[in-house]
C-alpha positions as CSV (number, residue, x, y, z in Angstrom):
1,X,0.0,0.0,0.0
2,X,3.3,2.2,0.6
3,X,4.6,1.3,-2.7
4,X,1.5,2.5,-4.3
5,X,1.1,5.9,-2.4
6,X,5.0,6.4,-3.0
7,X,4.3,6.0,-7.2
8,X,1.2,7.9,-7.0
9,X,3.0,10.7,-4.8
10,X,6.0,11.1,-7.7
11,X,3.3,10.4,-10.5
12,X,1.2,13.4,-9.3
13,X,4.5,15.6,-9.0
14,X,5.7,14.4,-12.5
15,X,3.0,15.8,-13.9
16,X,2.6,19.1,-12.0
17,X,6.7,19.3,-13.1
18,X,5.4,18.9,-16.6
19,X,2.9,21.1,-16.8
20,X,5.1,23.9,-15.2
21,X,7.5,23.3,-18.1
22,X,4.9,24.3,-20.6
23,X,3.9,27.7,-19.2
24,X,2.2,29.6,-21.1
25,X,3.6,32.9,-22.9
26,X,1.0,35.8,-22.2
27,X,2.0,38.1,-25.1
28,X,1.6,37.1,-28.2
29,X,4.8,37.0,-31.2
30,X,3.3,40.5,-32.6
31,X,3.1,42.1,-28.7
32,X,6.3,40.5,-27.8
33,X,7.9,42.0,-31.6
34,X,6.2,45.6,-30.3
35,X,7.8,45.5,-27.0
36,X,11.1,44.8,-29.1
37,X,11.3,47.5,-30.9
38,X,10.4,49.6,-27.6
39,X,13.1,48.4,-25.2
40,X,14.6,51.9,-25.4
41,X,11.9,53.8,-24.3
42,X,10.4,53.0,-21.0
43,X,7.4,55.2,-21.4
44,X,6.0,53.8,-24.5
45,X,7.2,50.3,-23.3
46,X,4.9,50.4,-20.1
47,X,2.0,52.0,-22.1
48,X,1.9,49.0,-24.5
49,X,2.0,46.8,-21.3
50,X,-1.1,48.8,-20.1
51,X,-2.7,47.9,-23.5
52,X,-2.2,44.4,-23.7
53,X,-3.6,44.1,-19.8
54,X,-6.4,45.8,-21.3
55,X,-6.8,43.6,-24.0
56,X,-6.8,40.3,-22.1
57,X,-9.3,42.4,-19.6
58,X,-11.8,42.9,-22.4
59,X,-11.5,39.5,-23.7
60,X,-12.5,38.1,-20.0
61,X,-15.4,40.7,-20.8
62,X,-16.3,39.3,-24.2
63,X,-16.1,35.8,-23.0
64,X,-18.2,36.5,-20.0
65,X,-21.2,37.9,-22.1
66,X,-21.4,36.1,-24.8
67,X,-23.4,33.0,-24.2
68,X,-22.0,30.9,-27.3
69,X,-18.8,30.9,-25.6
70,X,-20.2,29.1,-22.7
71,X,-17.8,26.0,-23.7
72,X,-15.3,25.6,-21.5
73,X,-15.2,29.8,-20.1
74,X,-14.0,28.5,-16.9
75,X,-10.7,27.1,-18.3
76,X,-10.5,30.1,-20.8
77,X,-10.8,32.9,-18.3
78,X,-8.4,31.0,-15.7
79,X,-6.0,30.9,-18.7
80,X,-6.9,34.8,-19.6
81,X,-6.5,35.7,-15.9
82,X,-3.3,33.9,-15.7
83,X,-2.0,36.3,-18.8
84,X,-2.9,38.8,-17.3
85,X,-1.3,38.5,-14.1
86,X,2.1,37.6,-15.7
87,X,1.4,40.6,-17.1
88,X,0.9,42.8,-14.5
89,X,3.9,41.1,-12.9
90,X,6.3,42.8,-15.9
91,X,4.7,46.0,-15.8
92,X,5.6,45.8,-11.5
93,X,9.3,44.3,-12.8
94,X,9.5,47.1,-15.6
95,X,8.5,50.1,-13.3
96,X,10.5,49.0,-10.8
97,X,13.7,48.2,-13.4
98,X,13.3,52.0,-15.0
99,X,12.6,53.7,-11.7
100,X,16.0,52.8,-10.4
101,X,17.5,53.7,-14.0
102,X,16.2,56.9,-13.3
103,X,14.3,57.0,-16.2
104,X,11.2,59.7,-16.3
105,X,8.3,56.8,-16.5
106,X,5.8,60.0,-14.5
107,X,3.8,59.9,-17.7
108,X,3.0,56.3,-18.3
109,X,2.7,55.5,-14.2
110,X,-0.2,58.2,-14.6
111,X,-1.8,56.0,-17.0
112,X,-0.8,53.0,-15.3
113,X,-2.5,54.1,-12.1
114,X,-6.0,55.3,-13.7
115,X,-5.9,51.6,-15.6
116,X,-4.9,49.6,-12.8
117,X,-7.7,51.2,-10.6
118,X,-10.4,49.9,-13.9
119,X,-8.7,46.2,-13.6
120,X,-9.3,46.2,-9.6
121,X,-13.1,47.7,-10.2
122,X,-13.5,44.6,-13.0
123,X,-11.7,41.9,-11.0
124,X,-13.8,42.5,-7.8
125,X,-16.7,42.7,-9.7
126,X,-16.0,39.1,-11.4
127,X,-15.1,37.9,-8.1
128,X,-18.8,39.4,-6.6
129,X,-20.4,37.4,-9.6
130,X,-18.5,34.2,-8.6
131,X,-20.3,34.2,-5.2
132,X,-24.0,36.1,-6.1
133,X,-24.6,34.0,-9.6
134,X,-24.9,30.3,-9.8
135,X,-24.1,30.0,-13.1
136,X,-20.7,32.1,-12.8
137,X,-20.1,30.0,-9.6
138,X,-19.9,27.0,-10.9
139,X,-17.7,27.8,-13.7
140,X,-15.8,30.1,-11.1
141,X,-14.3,27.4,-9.5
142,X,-11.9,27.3,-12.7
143,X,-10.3,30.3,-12.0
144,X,-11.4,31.5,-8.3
145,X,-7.7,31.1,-7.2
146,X,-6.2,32.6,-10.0
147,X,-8.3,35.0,-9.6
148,X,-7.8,36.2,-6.3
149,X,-4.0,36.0,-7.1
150,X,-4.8,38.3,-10.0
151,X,-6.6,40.8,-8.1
152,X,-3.7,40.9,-5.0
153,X,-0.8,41.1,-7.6
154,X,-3.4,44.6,-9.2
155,X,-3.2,45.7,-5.7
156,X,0.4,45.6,-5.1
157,X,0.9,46.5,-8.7
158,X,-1.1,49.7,-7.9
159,X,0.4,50.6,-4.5
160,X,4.1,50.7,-6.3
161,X,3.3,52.6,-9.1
162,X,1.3,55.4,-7.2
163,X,4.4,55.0,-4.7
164,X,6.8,55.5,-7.7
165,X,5.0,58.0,-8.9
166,X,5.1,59.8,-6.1
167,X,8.7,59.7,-5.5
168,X,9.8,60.7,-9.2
169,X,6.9,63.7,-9.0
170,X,9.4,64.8,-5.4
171,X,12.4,63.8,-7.4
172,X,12.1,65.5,-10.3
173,X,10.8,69.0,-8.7
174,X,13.4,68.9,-6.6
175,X,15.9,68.4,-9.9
176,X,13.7,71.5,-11.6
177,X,14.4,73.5,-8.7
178,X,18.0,73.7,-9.1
């Protein structure tokens, strides 16, 4: 019975191991061929971030009102909320990265902020729909984790960039001073 517990045990990790191997890529080759030819210019880099969010934010949208797409939504959103997570996780990793460069980013965190604020509106509400509709609750259970992952990475995302924002609006008066 220990033998067959043990094999079970490293079958079920085998195939959790496997399945992290084949993570998915949220951008697309034509966002990631965008971001490319951006890498020099931090503003413009972390708006296209902000549209791409947006994008996999209207698609949970789309999928969530139309009714032929009732097929397996569960799966899709958990697999749209997971893009966009990663992707908030970049935009986090990019502010952070050009913030410590220096780099004038008070422009695009502006944005950022006022589209961050719309993602945590949409995710609560999607969350509040999991709990108060039966037929979103049972395909909920897809993506109910993911989902409140997603909506705690938005908050951190949120807190940084208004933090960052706040420190390069000191920073760079204080540079326009002198």
């Amino acid at each position: 019975m220990k033998k067959v517990l043990a094999v079970l045990s490293l079958f079920v990790l085998f195939c959790s191991l496997v399945r992290a191997q084949h993570k998915r890529d949220p951008l697309t080759e034509f966002e990631v061929d965008q971001l490319r030819e951006t890498a020099q210019e931090p503003d413009k880099r972390l708006r296209l971030m902000v549209k791409f969010a947006r994008a996999r934010m209207l698609a949970i949208d789309q999928l969530r009102s139309d009714p032929k797409l009732a097929q397996g939504r569960g799966e899709k959103v958990h697999d749209l909320l997971e893009d966009f997570m990663n992707l908030m996780d970049e935009i986090d990793d990019n502010v952070d990265s050009y913030s410590s460069k220096q780099s004038d980013i008070r422009k695009s965190l502006k944005e950022l902020v006022e589209a961050e604020t719309d993602f945590q509106l949409k995710l609560r509400t999607l969350k509040d729909a999991a709990k108060n509709d039966a037929k979103v609750s049972d395909e909920a259970r897809n993506y109910e984790f993911v989902l409140d992952n997603t909506l705690e990475a938005v908050n951190q995302s949120v807190d940084n960039a208004r933090k960052t924002l706040d420190e390069q609006n000191e920073e760079f008066a204080k540079k326009k001073k002198k």
